[in-house]
Predicted model as a PDB file, atoms N, CA, C, CB and O in Angstrom, pLDDT in the B-factor column:
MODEL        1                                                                  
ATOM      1  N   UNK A   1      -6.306   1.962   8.541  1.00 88.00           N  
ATOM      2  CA  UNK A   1      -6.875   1.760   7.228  1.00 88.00           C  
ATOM      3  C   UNK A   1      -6.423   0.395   6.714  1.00 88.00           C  
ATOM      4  CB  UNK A   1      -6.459   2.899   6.254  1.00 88.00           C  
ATOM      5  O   UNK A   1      -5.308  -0.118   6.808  1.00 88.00           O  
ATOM      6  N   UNK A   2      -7.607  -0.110   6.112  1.00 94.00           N  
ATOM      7  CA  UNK A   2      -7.170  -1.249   5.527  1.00 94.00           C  
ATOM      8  C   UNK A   2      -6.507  -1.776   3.907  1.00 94.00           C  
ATOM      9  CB  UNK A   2      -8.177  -1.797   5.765  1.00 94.00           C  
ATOM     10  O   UNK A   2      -6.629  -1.097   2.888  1.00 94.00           O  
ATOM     11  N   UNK A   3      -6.092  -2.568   3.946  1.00 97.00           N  
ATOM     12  CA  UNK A   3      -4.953  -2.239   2.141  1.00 97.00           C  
ATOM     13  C   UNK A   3      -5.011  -3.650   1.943  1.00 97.00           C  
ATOM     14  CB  UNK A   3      -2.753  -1.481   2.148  1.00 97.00           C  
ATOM     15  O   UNK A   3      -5.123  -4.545   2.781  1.00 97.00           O  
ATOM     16  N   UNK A   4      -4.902  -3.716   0.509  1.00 97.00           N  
ATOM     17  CA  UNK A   4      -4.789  -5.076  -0.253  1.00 97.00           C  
ATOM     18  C   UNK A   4      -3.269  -4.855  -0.604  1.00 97.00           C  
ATOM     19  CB  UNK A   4      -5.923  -5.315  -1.715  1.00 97.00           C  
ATOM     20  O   UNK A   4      -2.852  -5.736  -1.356  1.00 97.00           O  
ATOM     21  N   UNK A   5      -2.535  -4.112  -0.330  1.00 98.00           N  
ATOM     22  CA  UNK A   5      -1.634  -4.305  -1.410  1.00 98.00           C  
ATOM     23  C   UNK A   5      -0.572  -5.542  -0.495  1.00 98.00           C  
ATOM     24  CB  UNK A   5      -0.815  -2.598  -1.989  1.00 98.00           C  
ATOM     25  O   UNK A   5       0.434  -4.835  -0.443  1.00 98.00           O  
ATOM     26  N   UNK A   6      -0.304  -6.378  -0.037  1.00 98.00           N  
ATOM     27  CA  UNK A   6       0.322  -7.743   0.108  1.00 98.00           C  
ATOM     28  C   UNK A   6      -0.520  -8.417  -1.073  1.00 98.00           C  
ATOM     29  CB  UNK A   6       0.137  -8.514   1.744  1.00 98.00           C  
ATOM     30  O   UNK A   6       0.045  -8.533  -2.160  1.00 98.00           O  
ATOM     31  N   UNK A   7      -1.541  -8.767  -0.962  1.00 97.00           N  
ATOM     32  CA  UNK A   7      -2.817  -9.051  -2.436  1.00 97.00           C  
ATOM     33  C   UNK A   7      -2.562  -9.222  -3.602  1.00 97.00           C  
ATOM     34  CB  UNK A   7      -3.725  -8.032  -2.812  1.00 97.00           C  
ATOM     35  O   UNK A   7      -2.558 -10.221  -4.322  1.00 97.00           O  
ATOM     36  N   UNK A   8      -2.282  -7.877  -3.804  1.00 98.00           N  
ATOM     37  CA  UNK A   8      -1.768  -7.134  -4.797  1.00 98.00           C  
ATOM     38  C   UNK A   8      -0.559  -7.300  -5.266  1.00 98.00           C  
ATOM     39  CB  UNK A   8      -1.831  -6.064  -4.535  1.00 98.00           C  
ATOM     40  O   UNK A   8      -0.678  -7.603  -6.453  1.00 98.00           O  
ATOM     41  N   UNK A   9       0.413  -7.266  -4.998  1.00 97.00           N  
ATOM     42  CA  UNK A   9       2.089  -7.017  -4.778  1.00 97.00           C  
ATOM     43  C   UNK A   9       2.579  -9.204  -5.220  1.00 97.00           C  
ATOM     44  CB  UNK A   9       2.560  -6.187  -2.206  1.00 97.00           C  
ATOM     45  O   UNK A   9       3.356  -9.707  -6.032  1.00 97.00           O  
ATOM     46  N   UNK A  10       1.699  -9.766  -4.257  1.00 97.00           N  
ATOM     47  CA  UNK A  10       1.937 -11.410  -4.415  1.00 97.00           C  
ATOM     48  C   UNK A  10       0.978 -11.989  -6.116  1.00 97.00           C  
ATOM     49  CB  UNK A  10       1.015 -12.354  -2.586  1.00 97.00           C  
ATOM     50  O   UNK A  10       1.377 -12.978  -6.731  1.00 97.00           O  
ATOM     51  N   UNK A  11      -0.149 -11.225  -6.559  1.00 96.00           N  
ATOM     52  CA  UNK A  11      -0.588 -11.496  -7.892  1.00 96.00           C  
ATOM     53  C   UNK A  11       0.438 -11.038  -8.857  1.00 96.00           C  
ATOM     54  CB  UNK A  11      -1.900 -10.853  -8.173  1.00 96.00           C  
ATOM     55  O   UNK A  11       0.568 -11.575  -9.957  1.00 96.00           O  
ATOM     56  N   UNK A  12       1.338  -9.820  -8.359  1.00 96.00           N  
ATOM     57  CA  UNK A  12       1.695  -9.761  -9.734  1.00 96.00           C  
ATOM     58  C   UNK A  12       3.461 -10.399  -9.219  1.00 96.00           C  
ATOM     59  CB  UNK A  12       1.436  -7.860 -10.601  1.00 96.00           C  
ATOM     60  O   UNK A  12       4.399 -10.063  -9.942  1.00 96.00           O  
ATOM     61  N   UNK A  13       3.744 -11.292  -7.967  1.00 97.00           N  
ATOM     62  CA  UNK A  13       5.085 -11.996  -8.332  1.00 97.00           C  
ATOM     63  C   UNK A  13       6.060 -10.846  -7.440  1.00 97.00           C  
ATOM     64  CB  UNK A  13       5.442 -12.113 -10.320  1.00 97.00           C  
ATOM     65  O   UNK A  13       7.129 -11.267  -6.998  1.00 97.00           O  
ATOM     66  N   UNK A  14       5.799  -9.864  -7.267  1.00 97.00           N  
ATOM     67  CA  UNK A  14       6.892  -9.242  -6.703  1.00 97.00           C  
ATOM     68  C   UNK A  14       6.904  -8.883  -5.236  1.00 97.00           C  
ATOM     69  CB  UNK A  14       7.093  -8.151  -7.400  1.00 97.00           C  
ATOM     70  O   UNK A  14       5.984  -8.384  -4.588  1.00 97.00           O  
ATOM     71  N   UNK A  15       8.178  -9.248  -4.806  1.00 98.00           N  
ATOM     72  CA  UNK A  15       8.531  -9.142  -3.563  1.00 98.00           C  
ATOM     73  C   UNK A  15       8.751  -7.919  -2.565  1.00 98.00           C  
ATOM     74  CB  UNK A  15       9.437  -9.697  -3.634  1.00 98.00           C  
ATOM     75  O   UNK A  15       8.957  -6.830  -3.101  1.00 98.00           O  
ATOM     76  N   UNK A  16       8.734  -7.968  -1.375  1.00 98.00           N  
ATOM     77  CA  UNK A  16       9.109  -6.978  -0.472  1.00 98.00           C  
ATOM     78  C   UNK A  16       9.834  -6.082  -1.026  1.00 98.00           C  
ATOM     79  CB  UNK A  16       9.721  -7.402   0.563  1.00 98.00           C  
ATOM     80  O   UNK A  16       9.476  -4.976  -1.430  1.00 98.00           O  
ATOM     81  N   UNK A  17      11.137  -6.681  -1.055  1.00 98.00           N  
ATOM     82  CA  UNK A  17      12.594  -6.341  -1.365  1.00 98.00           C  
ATOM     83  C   UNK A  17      12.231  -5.075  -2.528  1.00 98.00           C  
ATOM     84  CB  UNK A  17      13.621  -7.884  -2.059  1.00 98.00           C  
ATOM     85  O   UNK A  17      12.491  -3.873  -2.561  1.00 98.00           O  
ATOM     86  N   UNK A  18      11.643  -5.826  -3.261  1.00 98.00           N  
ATOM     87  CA  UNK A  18      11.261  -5.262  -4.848  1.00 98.00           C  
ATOM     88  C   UNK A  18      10.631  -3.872  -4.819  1.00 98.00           C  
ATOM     89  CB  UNK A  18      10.089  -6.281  -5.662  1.00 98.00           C  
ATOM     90  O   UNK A  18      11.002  -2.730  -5.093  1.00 98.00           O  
ATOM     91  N   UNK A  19       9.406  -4.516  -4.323  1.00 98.00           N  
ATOM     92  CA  UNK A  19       8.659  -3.564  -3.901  1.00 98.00           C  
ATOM     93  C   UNK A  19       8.750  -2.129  -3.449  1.00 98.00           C  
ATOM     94  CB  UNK A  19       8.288  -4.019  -3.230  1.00 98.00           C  
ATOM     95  O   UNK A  19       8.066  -1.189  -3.856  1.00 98.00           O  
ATOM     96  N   UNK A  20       9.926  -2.107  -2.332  1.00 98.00           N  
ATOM     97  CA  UNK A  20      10.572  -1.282  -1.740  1.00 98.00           C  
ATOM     98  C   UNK A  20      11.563  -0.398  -2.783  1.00 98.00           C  
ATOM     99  CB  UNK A  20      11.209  -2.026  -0.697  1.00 98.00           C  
ATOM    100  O   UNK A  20      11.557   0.830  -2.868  1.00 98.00           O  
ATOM    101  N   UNK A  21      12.403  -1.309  -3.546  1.00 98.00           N  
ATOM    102  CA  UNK A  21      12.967  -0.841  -4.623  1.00 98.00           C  
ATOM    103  C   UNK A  21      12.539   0.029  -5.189  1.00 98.00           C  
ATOM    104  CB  UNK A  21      13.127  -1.499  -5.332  1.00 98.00           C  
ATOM    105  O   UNK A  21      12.986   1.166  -5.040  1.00 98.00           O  
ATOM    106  N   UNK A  22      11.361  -0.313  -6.156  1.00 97.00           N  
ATOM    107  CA  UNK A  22      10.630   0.372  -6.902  1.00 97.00           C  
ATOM    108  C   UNK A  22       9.600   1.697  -6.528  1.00 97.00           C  
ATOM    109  CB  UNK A  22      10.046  -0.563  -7.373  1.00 97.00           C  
ATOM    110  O   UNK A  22       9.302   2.550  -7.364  1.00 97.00           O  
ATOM    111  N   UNK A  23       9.208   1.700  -5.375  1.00 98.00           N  
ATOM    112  CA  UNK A  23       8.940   2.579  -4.534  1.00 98.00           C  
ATOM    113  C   UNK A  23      10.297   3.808  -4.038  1.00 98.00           C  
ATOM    114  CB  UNK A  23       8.402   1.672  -3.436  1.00 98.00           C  
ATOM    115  O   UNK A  23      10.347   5.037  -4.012  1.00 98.00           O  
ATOM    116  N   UNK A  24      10.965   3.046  -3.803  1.00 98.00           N  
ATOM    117  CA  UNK A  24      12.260   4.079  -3.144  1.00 98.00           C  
ATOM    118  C   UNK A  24      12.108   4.341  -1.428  1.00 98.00           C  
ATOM    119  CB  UNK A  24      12.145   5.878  -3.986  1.00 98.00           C  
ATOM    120  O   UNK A  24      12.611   5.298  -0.840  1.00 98.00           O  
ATOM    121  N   UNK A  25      11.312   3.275  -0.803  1.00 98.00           N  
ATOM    122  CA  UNK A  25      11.798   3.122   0.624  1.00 98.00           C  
ATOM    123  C   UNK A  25      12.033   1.719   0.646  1.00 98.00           C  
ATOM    124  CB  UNK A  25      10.782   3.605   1.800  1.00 98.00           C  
ATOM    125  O   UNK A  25      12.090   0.872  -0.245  1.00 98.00           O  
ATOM    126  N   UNK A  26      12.195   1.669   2.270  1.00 98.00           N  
ATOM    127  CA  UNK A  26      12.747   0.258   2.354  1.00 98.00           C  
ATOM    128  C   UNK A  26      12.081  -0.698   2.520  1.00 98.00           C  
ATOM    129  CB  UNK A  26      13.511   0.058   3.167  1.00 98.00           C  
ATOM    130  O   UNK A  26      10.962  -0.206   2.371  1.00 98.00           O  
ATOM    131  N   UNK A  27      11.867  -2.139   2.805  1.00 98.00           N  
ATOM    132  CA  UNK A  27      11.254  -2.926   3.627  1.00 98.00           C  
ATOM    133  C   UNK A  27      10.765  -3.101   3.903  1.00 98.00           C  
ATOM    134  CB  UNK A  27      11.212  -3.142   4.106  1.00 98.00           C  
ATOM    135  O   UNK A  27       9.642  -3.528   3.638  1.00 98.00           O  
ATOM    136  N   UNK A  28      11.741  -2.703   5.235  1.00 98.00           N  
ATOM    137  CA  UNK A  28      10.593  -2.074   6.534  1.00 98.00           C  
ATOM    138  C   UNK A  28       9.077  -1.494   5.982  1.00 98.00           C  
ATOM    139  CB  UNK A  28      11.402  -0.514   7.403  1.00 98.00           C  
ATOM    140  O   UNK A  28       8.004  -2.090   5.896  1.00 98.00           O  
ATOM    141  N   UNK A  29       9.474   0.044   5.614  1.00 98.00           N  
ATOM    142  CA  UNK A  29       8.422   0.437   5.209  1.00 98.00           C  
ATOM    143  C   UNK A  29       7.083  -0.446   4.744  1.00 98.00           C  
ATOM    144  CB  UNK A  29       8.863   1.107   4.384  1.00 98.00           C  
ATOM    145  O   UNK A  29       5.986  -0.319   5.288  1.00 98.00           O  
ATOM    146  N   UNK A  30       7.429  -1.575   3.387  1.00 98.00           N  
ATOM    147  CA  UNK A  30       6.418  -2.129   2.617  1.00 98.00           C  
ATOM    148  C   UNK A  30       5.441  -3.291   3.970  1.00 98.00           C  
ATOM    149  CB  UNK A  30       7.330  -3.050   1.079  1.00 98.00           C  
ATOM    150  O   UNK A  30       4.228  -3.447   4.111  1.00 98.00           O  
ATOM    151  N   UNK A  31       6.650  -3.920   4.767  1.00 98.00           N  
ATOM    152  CA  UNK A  31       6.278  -4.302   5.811  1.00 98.00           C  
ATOM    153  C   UNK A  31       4.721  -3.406   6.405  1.00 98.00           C  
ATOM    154  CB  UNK A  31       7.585  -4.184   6.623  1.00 98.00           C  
ATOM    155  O   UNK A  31       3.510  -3.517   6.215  1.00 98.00           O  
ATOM    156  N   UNK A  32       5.501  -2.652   7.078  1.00 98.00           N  
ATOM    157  CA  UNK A  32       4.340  -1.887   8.206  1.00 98.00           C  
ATOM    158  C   UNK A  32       3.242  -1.609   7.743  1.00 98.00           C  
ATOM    159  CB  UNK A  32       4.663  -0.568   8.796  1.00 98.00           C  
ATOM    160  O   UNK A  32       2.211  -1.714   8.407  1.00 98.00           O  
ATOM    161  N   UNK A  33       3.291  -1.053   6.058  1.00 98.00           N  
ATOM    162  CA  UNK A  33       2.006  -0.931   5.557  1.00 98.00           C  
ATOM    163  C   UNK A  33       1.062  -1.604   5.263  1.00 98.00           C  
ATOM    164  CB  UNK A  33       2.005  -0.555   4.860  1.00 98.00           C  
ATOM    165  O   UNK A  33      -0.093  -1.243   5.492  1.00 98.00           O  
ATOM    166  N   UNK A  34       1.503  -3.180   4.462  1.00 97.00           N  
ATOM    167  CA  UNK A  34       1.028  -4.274   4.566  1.00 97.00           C  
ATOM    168  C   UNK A  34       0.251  -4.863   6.176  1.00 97.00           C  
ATOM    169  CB  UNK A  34       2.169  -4.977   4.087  1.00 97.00           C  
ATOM    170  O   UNK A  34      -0.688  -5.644   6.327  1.00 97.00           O  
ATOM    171  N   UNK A  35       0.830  -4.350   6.897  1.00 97.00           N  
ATOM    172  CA  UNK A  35       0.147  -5.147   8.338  1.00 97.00           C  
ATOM    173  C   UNK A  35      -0.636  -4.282   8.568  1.00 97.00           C  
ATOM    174  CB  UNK A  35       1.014  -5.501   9.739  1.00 97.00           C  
ATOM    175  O   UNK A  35      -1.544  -4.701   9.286  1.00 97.00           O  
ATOM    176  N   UNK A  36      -0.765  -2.855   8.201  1.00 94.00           N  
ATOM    177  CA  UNK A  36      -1.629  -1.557   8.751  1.00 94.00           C  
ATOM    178  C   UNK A  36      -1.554  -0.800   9.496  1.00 94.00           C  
ATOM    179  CB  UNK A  36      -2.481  -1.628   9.099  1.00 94.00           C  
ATOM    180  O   UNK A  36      -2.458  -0.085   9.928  1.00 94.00           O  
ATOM    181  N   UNK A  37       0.143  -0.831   9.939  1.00 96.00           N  
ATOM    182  CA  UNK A  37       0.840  -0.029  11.056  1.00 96.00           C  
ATOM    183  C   UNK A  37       1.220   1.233  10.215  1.00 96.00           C  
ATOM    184  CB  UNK A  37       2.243  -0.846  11.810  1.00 96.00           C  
ATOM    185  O   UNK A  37       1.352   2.356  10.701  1.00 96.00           O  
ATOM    186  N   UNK A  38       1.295   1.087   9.606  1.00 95.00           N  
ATOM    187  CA  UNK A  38       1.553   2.713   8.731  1.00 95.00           C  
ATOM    188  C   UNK A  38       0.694   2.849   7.293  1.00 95.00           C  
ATOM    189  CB  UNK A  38       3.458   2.908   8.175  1.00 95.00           C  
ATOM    190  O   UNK A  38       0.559   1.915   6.503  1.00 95.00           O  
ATOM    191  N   UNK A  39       0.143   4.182   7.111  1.00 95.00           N  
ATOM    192  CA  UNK A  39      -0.748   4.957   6.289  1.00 95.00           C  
ATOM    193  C   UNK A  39       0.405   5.730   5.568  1.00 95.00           C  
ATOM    194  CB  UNK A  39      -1.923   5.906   7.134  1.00 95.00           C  
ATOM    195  O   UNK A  39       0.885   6.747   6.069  1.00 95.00           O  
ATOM    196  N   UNK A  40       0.853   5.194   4.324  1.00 97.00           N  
ATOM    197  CA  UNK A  40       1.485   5.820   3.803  1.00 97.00           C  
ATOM    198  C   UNK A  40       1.039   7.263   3.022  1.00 97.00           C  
ATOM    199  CB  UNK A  40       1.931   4.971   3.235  1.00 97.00           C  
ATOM    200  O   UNK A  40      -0.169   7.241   2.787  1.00 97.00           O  
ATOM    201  N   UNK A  41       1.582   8.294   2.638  1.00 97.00           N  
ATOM    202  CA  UNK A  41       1.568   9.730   2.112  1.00 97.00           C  
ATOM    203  C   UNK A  41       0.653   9.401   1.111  1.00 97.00           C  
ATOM    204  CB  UNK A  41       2.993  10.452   1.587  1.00 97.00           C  
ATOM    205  O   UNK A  41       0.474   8.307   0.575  1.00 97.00           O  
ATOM    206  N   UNK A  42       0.183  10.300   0.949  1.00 96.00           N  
ATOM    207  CA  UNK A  42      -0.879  10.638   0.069  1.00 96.00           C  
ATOM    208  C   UNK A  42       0.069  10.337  -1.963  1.00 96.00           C  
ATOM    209  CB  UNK A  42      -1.440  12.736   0.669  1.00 96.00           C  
ATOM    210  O   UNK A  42      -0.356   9.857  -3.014  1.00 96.00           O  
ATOM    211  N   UNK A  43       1.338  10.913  -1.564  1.00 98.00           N  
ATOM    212  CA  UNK A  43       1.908  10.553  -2.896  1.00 98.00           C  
ATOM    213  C   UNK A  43       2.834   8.951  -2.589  1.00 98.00           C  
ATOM    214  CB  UNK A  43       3.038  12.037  -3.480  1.00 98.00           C  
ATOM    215  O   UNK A  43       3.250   8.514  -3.662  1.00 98.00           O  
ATOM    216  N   UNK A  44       3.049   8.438  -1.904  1.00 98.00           N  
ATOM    217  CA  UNK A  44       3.171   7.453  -1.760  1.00 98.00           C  
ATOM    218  C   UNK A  44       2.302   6.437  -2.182  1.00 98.00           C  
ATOM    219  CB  UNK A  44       3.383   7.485  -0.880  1.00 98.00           C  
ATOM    220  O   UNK A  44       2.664   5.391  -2.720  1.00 98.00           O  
ATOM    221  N   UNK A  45       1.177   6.755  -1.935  1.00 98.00           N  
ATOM    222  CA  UNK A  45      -0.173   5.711  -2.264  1.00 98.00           C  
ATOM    223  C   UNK A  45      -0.842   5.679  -3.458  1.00 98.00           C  
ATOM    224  CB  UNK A  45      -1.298   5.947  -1.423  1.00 98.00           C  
ATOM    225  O   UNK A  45      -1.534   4.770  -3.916  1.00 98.00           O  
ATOM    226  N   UNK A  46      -0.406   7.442  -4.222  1.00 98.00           N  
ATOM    227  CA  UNK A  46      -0.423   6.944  -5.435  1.00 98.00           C  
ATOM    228  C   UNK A  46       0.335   6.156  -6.001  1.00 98.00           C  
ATOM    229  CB  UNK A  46      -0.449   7.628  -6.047  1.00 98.00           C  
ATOM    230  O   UNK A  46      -0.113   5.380  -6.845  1.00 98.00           O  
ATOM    231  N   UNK A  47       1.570   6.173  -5.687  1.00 98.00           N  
ATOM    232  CA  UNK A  47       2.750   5.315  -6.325  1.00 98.00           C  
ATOM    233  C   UNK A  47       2.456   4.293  -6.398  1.00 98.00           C  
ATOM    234  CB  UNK A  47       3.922   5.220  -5.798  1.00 98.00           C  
ATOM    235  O   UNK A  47       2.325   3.754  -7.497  1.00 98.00           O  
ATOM    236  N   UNK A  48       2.191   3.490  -4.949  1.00 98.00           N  
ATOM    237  CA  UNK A  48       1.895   1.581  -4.995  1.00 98.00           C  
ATOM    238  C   UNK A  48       0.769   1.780  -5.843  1.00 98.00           C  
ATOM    239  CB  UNK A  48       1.387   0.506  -3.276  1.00 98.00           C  
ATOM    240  O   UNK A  48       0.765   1.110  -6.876  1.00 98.00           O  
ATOM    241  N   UNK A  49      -0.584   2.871  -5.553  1.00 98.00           N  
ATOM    242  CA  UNK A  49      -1.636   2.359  -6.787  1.00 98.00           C  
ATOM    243  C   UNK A  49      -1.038   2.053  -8.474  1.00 98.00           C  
ATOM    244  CB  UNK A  49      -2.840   3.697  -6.942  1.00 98.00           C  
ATOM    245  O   UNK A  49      -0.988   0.994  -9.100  1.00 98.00           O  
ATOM    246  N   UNK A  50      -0.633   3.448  -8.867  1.00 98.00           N  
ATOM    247  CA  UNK A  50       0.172   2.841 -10.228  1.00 98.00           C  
ATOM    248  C   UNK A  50       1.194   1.886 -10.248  1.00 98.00           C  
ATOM    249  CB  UNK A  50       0.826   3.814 -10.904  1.00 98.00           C  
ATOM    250  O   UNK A  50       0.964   1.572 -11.416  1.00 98.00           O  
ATOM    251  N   UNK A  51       1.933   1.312 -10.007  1.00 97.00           N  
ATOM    252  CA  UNK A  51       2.738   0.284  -9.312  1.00 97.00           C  
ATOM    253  C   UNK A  51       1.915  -0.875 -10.152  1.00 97.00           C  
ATOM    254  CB  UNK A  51       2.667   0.266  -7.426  1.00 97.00           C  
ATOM    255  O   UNK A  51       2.430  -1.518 -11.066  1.00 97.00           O  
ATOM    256  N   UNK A  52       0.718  -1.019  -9.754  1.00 97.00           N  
ATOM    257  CA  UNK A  52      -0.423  -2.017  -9.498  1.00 97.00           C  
ATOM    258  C   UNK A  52      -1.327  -1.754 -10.652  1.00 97.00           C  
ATOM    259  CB  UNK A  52      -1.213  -1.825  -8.027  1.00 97.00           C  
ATOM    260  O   UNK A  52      -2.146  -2.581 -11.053  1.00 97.00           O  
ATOM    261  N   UNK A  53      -1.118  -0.358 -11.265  1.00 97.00           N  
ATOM    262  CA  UNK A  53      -2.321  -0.181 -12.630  1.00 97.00           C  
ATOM    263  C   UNK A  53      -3.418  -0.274 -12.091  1.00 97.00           C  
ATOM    264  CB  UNK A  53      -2.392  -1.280 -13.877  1.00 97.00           C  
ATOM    265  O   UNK A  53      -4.251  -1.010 -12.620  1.00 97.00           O  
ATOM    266  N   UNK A  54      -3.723   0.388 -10.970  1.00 97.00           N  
ATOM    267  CA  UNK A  54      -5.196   0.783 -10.463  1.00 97.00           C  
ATOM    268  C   UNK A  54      -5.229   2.122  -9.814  1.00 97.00           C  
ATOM    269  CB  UNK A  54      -5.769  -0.264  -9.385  1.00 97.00           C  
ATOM    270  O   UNK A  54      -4.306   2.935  -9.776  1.00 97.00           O  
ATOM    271  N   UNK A  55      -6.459   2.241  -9.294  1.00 97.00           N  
ATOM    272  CA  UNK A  55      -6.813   3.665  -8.412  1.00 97.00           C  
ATOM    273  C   UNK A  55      -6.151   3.266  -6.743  1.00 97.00           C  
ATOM    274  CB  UNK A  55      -8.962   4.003  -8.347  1.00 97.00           C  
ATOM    275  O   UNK A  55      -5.652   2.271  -6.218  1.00 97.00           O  
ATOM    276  N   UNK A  56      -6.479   4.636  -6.331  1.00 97.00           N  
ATOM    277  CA  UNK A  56      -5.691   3.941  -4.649  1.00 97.00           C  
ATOM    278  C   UNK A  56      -6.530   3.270  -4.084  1.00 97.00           C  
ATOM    279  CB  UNK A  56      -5.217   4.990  -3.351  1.00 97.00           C  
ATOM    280  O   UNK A  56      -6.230   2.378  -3.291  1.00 97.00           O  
ATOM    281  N   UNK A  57      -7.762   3.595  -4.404  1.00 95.00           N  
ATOM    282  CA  UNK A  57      -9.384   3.156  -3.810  1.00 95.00           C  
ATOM    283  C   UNK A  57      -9.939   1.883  -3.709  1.00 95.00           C  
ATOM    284  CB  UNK A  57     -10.420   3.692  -4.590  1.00 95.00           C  
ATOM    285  O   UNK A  57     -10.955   1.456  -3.160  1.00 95.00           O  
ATOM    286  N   UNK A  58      -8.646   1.142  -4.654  1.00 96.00           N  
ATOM    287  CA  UNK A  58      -8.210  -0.411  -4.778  1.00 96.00           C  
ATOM    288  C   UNK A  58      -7.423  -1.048  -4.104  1.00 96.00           C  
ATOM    289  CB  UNK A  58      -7.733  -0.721  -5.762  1.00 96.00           C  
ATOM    290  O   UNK A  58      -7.528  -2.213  -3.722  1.00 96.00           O  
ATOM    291  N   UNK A  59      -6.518  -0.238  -3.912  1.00 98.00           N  
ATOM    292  CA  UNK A  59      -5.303  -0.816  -2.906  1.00 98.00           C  
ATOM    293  C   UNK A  59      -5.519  -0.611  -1.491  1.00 98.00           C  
ATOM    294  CB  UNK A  59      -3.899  -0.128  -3.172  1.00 98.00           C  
ATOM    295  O   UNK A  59      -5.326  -1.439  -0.600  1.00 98.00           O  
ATOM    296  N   UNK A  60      -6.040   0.861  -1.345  1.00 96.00           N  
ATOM    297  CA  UNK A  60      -5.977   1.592   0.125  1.00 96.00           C  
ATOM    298  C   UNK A  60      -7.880   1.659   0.332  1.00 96.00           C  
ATOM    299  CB  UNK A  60      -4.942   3.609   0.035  1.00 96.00           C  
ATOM    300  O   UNK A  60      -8.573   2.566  -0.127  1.00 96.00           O  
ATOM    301  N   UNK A  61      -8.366   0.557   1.064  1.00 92.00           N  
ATOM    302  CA  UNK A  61     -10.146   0.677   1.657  1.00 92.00           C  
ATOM    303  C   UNK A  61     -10.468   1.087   3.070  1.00 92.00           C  
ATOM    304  CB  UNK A  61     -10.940  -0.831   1.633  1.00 92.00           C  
ATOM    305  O   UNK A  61      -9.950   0.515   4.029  1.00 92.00           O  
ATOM    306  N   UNK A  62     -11.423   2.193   3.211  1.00 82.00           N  
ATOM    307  CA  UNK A  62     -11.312   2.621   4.474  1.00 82.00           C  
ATOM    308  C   UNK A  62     -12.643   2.173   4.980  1.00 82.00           C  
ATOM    309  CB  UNK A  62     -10.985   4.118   4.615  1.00 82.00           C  
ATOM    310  O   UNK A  62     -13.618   1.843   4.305  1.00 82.00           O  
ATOM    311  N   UNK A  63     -12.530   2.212   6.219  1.00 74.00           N  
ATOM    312  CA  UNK A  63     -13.746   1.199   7.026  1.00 74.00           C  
ATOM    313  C   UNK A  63     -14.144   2.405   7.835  1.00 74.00           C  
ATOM    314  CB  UNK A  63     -13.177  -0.414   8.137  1.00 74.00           C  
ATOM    315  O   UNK A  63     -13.422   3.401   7.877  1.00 74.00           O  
ATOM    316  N   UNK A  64     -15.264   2.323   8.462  1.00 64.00           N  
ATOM    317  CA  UNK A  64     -16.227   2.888   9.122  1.00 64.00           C  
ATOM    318  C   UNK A  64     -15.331   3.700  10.287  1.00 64.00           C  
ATOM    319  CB  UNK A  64     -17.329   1.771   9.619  1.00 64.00           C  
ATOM    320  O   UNK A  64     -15.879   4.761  10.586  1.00 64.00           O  
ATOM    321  N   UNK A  65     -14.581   3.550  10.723  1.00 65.00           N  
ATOM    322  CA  UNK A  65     -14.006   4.298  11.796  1.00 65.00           C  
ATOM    323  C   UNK A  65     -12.990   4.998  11.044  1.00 65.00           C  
ATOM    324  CB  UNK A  65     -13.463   3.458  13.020  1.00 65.00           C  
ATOM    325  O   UNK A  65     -12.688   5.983  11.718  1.00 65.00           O  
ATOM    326  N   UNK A  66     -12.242   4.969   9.863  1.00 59.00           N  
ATOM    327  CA  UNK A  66     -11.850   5.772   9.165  1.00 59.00           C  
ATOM    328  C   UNK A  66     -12.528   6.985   8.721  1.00 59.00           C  
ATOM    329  CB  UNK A  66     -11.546   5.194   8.415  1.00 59.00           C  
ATOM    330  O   UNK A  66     -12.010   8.102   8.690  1.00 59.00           O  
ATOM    331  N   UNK A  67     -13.508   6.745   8.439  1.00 58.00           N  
ATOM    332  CA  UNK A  67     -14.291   7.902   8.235  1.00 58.00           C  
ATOM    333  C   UNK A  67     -14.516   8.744   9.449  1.00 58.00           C  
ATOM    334  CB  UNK A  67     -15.532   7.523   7.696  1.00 58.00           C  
ATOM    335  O   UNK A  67     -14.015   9.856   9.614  1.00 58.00           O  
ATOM    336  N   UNK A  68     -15.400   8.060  10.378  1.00 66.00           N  
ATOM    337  CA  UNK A  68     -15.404   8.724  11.742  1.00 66.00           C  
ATOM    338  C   UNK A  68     -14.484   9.925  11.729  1.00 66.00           C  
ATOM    339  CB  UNK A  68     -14.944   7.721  12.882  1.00 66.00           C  
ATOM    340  O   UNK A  68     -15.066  11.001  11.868  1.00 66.00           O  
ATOM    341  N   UNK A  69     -13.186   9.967  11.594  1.00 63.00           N  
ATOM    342  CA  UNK A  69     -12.215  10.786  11.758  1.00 63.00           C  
ATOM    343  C   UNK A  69     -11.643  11.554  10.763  1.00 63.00           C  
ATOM    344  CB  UNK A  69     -11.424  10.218  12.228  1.00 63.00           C  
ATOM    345  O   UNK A  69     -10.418  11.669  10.792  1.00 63.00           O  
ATOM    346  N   UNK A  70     -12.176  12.024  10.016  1.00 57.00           N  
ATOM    347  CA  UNK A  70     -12.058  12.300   8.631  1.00 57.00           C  
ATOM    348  C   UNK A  70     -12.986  13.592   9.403  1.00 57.00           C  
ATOM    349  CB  UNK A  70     -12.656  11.062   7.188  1.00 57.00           C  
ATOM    350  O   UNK A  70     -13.411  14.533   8.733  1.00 57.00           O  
TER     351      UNK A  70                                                      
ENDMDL                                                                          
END                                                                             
């Protein structure tokens, strides 16, 4: 799945580090998701959406083979 939130996360100034903070995992984590190696939890993704003052449907966009498997 594809995600804006690097996008997202660099408009509003805040960092990895931060990011992770404010979330309550690490890094790593904000890492992998940003590149698209990990699909974070369903309550996870609300979190970065509010995080961000949007829907997840903003942050988290799914492409044609996402669906496929759905």
């Amino acid at each position: 799945m594809k995600n804006r939130m690097k996008e997202l996360r660099q408009e509003k100034g805040i960092s990895q580090e931060k990011m992770a903070t404010l979330l309550g995992v690490s890094r790593q984590t904000i890492i992998s998701i940003e590149r698209g190696k990990y699909n974070p939890s369903l309550p996870l993704a609300i979190q970065i959406a509010r995080k961000f003052d949007t829907i997840v449907e903003n942050v988290f966009l799914m492409d044609e083979d996402d669906l496929r498997e759905v």
